[in-house]
C-alpha positions as CSV (number, residue, x, y, z in Angstrom):
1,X,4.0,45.5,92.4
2,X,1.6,46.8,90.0
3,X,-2.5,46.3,89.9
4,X,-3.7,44.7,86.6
5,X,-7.1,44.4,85.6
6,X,-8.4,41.7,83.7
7,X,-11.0,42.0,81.8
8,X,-12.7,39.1,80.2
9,X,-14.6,39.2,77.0
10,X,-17.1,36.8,76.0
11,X,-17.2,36.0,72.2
12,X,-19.8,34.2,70.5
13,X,-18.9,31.9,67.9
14,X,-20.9,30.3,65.5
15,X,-22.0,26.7,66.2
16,X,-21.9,25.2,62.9
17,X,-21.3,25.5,59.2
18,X,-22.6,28.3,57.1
19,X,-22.9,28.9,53.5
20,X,-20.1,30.2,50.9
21,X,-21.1,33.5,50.0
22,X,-21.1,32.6,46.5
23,X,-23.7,29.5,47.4
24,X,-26.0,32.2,49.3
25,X,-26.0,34.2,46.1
26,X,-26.5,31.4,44.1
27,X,-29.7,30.9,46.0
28,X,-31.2,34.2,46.0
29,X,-30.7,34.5,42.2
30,X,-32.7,30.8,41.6
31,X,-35.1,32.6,44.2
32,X,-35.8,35.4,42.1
33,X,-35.8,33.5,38.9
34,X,-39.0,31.6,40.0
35,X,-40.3,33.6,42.0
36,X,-40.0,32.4,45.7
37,X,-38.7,33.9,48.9
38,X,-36.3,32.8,50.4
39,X,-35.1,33.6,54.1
40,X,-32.3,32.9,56.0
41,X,-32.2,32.1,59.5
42,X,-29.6,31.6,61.8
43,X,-28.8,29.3,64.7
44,X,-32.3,27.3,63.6
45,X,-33.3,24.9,66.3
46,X,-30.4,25.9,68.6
47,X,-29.9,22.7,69.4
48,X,-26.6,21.8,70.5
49,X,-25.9,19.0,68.8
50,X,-26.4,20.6,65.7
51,X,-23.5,21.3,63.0
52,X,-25.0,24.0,61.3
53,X,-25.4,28.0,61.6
54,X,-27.5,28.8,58.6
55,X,-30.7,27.1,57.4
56,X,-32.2,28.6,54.4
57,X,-36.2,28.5,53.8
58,X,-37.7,28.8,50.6
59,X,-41.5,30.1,49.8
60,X,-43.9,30.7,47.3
61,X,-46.1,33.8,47.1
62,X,-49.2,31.6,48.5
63,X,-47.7,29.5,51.6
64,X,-47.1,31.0,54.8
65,X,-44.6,28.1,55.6
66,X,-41.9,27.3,53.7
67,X,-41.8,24.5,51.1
68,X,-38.0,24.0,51.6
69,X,-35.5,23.8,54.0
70,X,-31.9,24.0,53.4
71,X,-28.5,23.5,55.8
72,X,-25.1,22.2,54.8
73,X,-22.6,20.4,57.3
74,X,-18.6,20.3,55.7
75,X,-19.5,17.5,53.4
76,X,-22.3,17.9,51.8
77,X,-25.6,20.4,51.2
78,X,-29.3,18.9,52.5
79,X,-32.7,19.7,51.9
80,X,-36.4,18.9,52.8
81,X,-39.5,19.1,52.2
82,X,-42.4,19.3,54.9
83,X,-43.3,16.3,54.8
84,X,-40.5,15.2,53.1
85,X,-37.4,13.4,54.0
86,X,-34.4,14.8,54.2
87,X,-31.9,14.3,50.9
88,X,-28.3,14.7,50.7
89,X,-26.5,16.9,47.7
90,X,-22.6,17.3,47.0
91,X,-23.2,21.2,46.4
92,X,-25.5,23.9,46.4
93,X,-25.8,23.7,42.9
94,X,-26.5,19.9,42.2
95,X,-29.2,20.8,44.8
96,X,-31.3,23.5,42.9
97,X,-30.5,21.4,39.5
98,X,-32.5,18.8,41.4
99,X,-36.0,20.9,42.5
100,X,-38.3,19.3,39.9
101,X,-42.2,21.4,40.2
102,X,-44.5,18.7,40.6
103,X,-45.7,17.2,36.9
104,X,-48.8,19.5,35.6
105,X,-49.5,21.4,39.0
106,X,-49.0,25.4,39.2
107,X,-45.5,26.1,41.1
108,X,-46.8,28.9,43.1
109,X,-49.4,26.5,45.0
110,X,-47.3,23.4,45.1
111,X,-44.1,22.1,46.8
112,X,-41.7,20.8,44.8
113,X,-40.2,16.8,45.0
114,X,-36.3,16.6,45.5
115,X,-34.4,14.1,43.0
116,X,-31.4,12.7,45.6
117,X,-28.1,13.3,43.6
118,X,-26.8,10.2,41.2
């Protein structure tokens, strides 16, 4: 009869949905084409009935808080303002087509509106 040890490992998998690669860097280069900051963070709320990893928060060079906040389930790509409600987009994409500055105000003081997807 031989002694085995077992060793248990613990892993820690994610709890949701995170972005494509390709959607991440799709982001970053919108963010540096006007200008914002853009952050990522992981596990946001930690809630656990949450179905995302990654929320992604957008900023201008004036706020300290972000102007935009967006997740992604397996269906579709979300976004929101501050004060804002949350809207629903089929991609990444159809979501940054959608970012519309505010008519006559100055981008870089202003959060943008979100036009829901047709």
């Amino acid at each position: 009869m031989s002694n085995h040890q077992v060793t248990t490992v613990s892993i820690h998998l994610p709890k949701g949905i995170a972005f494509e690669i390709a959607d991440l860097r799709r982001m970053q280069d919108w963010a540096g084409y006007h200008k914002v900051r853009m952050l990522i963070s992981l596990d946001h709320g930690a809630g656990d009935d949450e179905e995302y990893e990654e929320v992604i928060s957008l900023y201008t060079e004036t706020s300290s808080s972000g102007f935009l906040l967006i997740w992604r389930n397996t269906k579709s790509v979300f976004a929101q303002t501050p004060i804002g409600r949350q809207v629903r987009y089929r991609s990444v994409s159809h979501l940054l087509e959608s970012i519309v500055a505010i008519e006559g105000a100055d981008k870089t003081d202003t959060p943008s509106r979100l036009v829901p997807d047709a």
